[in-house]
N, C-alpha and C positions, 0 to 999 in steps of 0.2 A: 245207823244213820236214819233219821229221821227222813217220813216222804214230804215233799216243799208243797204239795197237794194235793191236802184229803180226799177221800173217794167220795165224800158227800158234798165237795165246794160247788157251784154250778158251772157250766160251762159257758166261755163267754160268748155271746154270738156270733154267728159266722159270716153274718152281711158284714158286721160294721168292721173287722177285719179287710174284708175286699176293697169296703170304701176306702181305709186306711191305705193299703198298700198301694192303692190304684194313685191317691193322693203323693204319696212321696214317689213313686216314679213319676209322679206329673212334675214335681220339683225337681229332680235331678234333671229333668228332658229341657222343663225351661230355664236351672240353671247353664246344660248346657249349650241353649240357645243364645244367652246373652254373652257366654264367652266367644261364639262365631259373630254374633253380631260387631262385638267389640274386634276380633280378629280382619272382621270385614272392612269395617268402621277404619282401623289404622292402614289394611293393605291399600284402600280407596282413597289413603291421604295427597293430595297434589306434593307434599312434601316430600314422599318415599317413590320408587321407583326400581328396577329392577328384580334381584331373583329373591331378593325380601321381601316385597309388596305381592308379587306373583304368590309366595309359599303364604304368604297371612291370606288371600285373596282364595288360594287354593283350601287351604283349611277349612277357613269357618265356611264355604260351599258345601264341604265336604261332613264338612259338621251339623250343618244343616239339614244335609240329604239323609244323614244318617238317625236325627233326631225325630224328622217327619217319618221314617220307614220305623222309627222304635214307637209312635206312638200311635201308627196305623196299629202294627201288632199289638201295644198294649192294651187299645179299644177293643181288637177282636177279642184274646184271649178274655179278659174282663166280661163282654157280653155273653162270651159261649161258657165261663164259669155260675156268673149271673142266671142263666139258664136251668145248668146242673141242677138234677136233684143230689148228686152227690158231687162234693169238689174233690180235681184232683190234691195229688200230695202236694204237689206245688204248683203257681199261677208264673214264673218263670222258669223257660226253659233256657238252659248252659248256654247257649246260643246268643239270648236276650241279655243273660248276666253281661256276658262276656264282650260283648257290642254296647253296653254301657259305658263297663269300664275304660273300655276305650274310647267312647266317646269323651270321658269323662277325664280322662289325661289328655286327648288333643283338645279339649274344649279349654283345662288349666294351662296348657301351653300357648295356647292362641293367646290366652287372656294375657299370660305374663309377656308372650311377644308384645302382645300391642300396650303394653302398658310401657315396658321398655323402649319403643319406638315413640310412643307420645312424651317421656321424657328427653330423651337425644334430639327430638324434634326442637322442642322448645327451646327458643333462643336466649 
């Protein structure tokens, strides 16, 4: 089996990498911002009421909080890689993955609640 690459290709640089990944975690954090905002947006509706508007109300808060504490950490990490003269093996720890993903399925939930409440709403 052939190697995918030579020992003489160059190596790509290791800033614009940092930029790159710092970039789509910026994306995932403000897509899953506009899912809490929309989750907030339908719990806050004068139309809804009860332990629906409470749980959408609850979410995107919780989504919120979760998304500001993911990108205090992804600044820090980012400056203190930025720093390195050597970078670690990886710029996310299991920790960060992991409080993603879940952000990133209650953010998809909040969304479809509130998307399904804006349609039932509608007369």
């Amino acid at each position: 089996m052939s190697d995918p690459l030579p020992s003489d290709a160059p190596a790509a640089p290791p800033g614009r990498q940092r930029e790159r990944t710092d970039l789509s975690w910026n994306r995932a954090l403000l897509s899953a911002a506009a899912g809490a905002v929309l989750a907030l947006r339908a719990g806050l509706a004068p139309s809804l009421a009860g332990p629906v508007a409470a749980g959408l109300v609850g979410a995107g808060a919780l989504i919120l909080l979760g998304v500001l504490g993911s990108s205090i950490d992804l600044r820090r990490r980012y400056r203190c890689a930025a720093r390195a003269t050597t970078l670690p093996r990886t710029l996310a720890s299991p920790r960060m993955v992991t409080g993603m993903v879940v952000l990133a399925v209650l953010a998809g939930a909040a969304g479809i609640a509130s998307a399904v409440v804006e349609l039932v709403a509608v007369p």
